[in-house]
C-alpha positions as a printed NumPy array, in Angstrom:
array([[249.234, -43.487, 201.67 ],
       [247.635, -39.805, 200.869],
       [245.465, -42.078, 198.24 ],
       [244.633, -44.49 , 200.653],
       [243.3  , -41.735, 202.796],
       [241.702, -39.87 , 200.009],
       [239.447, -42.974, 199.206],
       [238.635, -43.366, 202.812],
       [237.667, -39.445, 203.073],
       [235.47 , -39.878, 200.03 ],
       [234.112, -43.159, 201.501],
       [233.308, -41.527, 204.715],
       [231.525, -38.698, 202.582],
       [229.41 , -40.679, 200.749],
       [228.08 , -42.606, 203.775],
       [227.466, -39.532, 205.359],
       [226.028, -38.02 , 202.756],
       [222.861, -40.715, 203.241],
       [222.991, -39.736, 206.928],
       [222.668, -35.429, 206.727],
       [220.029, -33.886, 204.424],
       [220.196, -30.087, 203.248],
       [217.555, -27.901, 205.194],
       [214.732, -27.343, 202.41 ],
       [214.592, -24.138, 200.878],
       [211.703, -23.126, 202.219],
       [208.516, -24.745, 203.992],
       [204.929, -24.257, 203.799],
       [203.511, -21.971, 206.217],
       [199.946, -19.371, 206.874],
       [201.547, -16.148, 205.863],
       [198.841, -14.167, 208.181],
       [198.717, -16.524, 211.277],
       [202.892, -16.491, 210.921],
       [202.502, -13.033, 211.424],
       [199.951, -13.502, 214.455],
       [202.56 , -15.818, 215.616],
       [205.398, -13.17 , 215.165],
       [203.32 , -10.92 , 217.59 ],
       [203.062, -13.177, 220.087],
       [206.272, -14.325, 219.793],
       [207.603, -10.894, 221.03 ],
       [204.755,  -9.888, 223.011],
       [205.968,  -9.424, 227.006],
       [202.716,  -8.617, 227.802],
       [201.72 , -12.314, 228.043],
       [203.993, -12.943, 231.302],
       [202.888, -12.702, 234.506],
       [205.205,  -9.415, 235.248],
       [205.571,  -7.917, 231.826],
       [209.536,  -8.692, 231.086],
       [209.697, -12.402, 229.393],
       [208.355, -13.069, 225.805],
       [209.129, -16.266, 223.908],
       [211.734, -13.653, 222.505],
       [213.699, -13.1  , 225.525],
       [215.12 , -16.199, 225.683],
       [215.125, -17.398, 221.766],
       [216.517, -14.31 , 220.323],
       [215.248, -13.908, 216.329],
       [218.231, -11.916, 215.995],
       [220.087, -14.154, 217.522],
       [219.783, -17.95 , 216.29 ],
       [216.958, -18.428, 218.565],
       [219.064, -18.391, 221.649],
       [220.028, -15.814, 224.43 ],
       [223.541, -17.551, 224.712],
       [223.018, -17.7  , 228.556],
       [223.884, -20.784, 230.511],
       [220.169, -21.057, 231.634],
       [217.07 , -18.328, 231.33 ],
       [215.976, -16.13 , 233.233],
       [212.104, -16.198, 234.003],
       [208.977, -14.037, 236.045],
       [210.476, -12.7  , 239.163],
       [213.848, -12.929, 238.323],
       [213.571, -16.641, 238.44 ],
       [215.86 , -18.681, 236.469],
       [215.569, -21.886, 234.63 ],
       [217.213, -25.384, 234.843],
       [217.583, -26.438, 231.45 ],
       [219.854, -24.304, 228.697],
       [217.427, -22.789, 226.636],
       [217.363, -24.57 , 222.797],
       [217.366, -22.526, 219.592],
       [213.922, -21.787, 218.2  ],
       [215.544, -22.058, 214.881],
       [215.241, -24.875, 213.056],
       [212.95 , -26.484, 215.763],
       [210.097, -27.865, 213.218],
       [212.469, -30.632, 212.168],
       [212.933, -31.53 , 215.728],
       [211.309, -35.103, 215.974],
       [209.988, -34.089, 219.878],
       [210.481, -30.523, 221.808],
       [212.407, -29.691, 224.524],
       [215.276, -31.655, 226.088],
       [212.746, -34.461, 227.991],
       [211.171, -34.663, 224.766],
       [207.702, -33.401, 226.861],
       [206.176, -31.998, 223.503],
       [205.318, -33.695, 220.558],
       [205.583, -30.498, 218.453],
       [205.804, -26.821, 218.131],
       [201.925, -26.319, 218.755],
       [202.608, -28.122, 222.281],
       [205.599, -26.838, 222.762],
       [204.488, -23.073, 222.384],
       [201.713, -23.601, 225.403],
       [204.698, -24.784, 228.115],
       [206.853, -21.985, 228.427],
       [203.566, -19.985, 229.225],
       [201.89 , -22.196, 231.576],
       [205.337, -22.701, 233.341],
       [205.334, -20.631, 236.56 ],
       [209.205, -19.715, 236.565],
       [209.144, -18.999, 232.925],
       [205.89 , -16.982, 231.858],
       [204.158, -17.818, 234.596],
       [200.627, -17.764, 233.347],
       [197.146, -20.169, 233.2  ],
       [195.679, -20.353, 230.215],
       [192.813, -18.154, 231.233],
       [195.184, -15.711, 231.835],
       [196.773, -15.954, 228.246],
       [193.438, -16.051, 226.633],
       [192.395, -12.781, 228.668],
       [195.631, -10.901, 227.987],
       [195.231, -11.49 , 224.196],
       [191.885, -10.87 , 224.494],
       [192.351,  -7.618, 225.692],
       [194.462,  -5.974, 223.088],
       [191.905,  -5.132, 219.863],
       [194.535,  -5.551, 217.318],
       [195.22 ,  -9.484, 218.596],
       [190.98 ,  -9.71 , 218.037],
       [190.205,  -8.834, 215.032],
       [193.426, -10.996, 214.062],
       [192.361, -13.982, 216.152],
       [188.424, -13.326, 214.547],
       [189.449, -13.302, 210.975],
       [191.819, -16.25 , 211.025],
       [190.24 , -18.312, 213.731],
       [186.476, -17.267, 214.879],
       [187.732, -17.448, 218.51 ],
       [190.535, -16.536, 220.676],
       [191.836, -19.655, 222.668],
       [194.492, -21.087, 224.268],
       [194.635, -23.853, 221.787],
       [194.596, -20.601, 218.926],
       [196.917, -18.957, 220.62 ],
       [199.586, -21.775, 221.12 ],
       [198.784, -22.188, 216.804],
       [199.541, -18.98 , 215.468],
       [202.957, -19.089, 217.705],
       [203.809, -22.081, 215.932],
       [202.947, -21.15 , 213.019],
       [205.693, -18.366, 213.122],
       [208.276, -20.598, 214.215],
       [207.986, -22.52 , 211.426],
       [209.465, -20.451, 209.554],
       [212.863, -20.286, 211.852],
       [214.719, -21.77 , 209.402],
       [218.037, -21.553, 208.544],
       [219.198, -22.721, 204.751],
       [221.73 , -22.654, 202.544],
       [224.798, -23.11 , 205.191],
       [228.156, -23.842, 203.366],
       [227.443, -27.142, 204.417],
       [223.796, -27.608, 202.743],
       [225.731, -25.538, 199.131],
       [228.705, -28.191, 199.827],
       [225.722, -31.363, 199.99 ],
       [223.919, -29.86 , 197.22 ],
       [227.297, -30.151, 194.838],
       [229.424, -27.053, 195.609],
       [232.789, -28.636, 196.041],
       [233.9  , -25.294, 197.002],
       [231.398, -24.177, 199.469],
       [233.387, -25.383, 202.486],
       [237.535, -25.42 , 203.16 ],
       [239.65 , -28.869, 203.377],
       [239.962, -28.643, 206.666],
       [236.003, -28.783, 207.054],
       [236.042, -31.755, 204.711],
       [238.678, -33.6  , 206.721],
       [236.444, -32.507, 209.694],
       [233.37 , -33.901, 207.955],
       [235.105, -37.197, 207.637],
       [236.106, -36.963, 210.828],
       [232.855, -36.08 , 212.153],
       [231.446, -39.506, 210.418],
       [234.531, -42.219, 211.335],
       [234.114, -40.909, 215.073],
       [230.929, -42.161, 215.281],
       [229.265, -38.877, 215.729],
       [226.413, -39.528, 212.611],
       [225.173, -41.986, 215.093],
       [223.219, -39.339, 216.989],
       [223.777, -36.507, 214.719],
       [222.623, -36.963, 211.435],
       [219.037, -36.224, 209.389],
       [218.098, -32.5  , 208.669],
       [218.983, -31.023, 211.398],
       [222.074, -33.476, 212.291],
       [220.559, -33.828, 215.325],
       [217.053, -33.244, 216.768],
       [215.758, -37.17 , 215.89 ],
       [216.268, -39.501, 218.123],
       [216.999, -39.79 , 222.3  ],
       [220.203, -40.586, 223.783],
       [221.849, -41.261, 227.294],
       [224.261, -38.76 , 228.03 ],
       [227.071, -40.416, 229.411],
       [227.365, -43.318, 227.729],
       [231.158, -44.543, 228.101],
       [231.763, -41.923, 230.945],
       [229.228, -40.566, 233.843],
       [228.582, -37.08 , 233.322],
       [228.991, -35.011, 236.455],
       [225.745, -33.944, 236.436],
       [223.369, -35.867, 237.821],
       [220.276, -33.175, 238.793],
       [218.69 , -32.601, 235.321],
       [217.899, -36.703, 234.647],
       [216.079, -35.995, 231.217],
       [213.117, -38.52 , 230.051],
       [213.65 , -40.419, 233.387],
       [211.561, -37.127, 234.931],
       [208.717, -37.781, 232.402],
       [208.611, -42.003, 232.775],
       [210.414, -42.617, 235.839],
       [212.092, -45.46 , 233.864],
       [215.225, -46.366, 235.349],
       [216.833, -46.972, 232.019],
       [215.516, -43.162, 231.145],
       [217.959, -41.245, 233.891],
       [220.372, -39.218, 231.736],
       [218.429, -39.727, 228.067],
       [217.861, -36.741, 226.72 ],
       [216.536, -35.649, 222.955],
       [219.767, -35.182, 220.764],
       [220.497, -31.715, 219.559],
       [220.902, -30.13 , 216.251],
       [223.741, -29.287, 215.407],
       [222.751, -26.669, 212.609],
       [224.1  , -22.826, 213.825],
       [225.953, -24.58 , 216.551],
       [228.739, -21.967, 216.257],
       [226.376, -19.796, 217.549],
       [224.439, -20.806, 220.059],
       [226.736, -21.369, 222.77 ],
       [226.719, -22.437, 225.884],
       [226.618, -25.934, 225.52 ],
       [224.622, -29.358, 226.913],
       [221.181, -29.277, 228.241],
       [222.633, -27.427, 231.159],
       [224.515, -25.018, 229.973],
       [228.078, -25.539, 230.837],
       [230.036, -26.012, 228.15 ],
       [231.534, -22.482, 227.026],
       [233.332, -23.265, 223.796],
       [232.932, -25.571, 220.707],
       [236.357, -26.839, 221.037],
       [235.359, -28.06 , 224.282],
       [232.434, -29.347, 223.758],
       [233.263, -31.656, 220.64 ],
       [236.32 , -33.317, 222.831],
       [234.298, -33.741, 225.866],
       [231.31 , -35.231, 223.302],
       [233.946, -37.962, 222.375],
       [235.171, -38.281, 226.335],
       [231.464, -38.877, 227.195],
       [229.699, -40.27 , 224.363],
       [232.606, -42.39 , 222.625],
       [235.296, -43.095, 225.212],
       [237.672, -41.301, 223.084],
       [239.92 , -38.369, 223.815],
       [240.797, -36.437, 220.032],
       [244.003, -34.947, 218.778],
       [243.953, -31.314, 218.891],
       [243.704, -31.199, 214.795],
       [241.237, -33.615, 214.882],
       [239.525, -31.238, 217.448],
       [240.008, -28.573, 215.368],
       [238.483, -29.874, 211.847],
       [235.603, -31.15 , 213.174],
       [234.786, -27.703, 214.882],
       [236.151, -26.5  , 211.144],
       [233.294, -28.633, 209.743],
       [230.652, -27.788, 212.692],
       [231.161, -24.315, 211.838],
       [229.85 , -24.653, 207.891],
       [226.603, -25.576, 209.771],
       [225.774, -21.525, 210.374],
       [222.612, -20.583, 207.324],
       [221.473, -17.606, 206.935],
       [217.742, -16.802, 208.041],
       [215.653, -14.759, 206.08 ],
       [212.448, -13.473, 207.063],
       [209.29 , -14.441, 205.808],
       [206.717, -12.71 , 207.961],
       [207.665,  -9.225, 206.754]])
């Protein structure tokens, strides 16, 4: 029997193993707009009140999150949608939850133009940036011009380089048997003869395709209907862009809104919802195991 299942667990790897890909290394990247980026990135100025930057809410510190069930915006407004990690976020096949951005250049210009968020126009960006002499001579040198379009760049730019590598997980895929504990490998098998590589696999185990949430079991939900808001498809209500999984230990709470507290949780009511399947309480506990060796270390390249 125990060589029955140690077959099986190496089986599993192996298919899984073609599924999830090691974040790279490193990425290329403008060194000097990154750092125009970083600026912007943690500038509050460019808010309608002075108190939100892109950094309020996707901590660099932090994973790129602010571990809040939703965000808080201009005015003391709050947001609808759990805030996603920054981190990581370039291997994302759309942005956001709806999938509303096709990348991080688009995605930087929403949270600005979004009333309960930044709550700015774009002249009003351009105009605040404009006004600080440091952000011209940047904005002259690397672009000629200070637009919206420029602005929204250089932001990306920097979050490019959110990434997180070398995670037990990534030393385990690159050959380190030892990088991660037998009960993450049992988890890891676990994690693939569940059915969870369905939706979670690539780079970022997540982040590539759209799913309906909900699909053996209605979630309670219903307010926050995902791509349907963008297509007003009927067979849209409830898809939403996967998630990554990478740093999920960390970034807490979960779902696109927020109310999942705990890991534990959220990987038995993932099988509940997603596969019709409620887990043993080991099996619960080596897949978080294995979700855990997901956590890489960032290192700073804008310096």
């Amino acid at each position: 029997m125990k060589k029955i299942f140690v077959f099986l667990l190496a089986f599993n790897i192996c298919i899984a193993n073609e599924l999830i890909s090691p974040i790279p290394q490193s990425i290329e990247f403008d060194k000097e707009k990154a750092l125009l980026g970083k600026k912007l990135y943690m500038d509050k100025s460019l808010s309608k009140d002075g108190t939100i930057s892109c950094n309020t809410c996707h901590l660099i510190d932090n994973y790129g999150v602010d571990n809040k069930m939703t965000s808080p915006g201009v005015n003391n407004a709050q947001g609808v949608f759990n805030s996603p990690s920054s981190f990581n976020a370039v291997f994302n096949f759309v942005q956001f939850w709806d999938g509303r951005a096709k990348d991080l250049k688009e995605q930087a210009k929403g949270p600005l133009l979004n009333p309960i968020e930044h709550g700015l126009n774009e002249s009003e960006v351009v105009q605040k940036v404009k006004d600080n002499n440091d952000y011209k001579k940047d904005f002259d040198k690397l672009y000629g011009e200070i637009t919206f379009d420029n602005i929204a760049d250089a932001i990306a730019e920097f979050e490019k380089t959110l990434i997180t590598p070398n995670s037990p997980f990534d030393r385990y895929l690159r050959g380190d048997e030892n990088a991660i504990s037998e009960q993450a490998k049992r988890g890891y098998a676990a994690f693939v003869s569940n059915g969870c590589t369905s939706c979670h696999h690539g780079v970022n185990v997540g982040g590539n395709m759209y799913q309906k949430f909900g699909i053996f079991i209605q979630y309670p939900n219903q307010e926050l209907l995902g791509l349907f808001d963008r297509t007003k498809r009927e067979e849209d209500k409830m898809v939403f862009k996967v998630p990554s999984l990478r740093n999920v230990e960390k970034t807490a709470p979960y779902f696109h809104d927020g109310t999942m507290p705990a890991l534990e949780q959220a990987v038995q009511f993932m099988a509940y919802y997603q596969l019709g399947k409620f887990l043993e309480e080991d099996t619960i506990n080596d897949i978080t195991a294995f979700l855990k060796t997901l956590t890489g270390e960032y290192n700073e390249q804008t310096k």
